[in-house]
N, C-alpha and C positions, 0 to 999 in steps of 0.2 A: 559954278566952277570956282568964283571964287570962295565962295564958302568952305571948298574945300581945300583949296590950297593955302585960307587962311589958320585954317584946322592943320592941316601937315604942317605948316612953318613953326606953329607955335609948341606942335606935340615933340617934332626934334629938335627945336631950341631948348626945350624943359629938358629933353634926354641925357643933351650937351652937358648942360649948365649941373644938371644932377651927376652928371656922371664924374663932375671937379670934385665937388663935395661928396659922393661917398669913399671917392678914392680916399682924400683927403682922412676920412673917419677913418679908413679901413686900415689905412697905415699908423694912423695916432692911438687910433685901441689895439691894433692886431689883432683883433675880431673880424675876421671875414665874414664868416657862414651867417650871422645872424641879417647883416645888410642882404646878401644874396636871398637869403626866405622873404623876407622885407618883400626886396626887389618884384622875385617870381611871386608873392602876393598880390603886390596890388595887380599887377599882370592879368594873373589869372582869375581875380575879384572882379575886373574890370571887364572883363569879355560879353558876362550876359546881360549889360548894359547898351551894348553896341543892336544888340536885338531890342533891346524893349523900349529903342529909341522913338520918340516922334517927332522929334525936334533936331534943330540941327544944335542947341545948347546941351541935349543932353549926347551926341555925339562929342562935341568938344567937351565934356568932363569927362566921357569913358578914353575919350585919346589923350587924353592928359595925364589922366590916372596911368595909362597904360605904357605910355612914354616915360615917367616918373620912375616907374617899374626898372625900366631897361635902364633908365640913367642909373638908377641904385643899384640894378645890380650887376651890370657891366663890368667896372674898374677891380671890386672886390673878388669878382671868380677870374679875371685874368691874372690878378696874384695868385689867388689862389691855385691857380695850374701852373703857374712860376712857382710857385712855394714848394709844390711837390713833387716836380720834373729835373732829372737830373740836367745841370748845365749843359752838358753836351748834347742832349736831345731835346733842349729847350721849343726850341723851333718846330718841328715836328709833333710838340703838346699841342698846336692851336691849329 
């Protein structure tokens, strides 16, 4: 039990902490899209690791990876649905 809960703290802290710094890039290049494929790659790179696991260490590199994912590409596609939602139906994009 704790193995896993040491696994979840560390995979949403990475998400957090990723999700400062891609914002950060995404705003400083105005490149969205490339951070977001990024993102949903390692994502979805990371998936059939979680089966071909035997270990609980290769668990925590596929939830790290996979968390890493969501921190990068998080911040980038919620601009980016601000970017292309008119103001007044801004709210209603998400």
């Amino acid at each position: 039990v704790a193995m896993v809960g040491l696994i979840e703290g560390v995979g949403e802290s990475t998400a957090q902490i990723a999700k400062v710094f891609s914002g950060y890039l995404s705003d400083r290049f105005g490149r969205r899209k490339p951070l977001i494929l990024l993102g949903y790659g390692l994502g979805a790179g990371s998936k059939p690791f979680f089966a071909l696991a035997g270990a609980p260490a290769m668990v925590f590199a596929a939830r790290f990876a996979d968390r890493v994912g969501k921190g990068i590409r998080g911040a980038p596609r919620d601009a980016l649905v601000a970017d292309v939602t008119p103001p007044e139906i801004r709210g209603r994009a998400y």
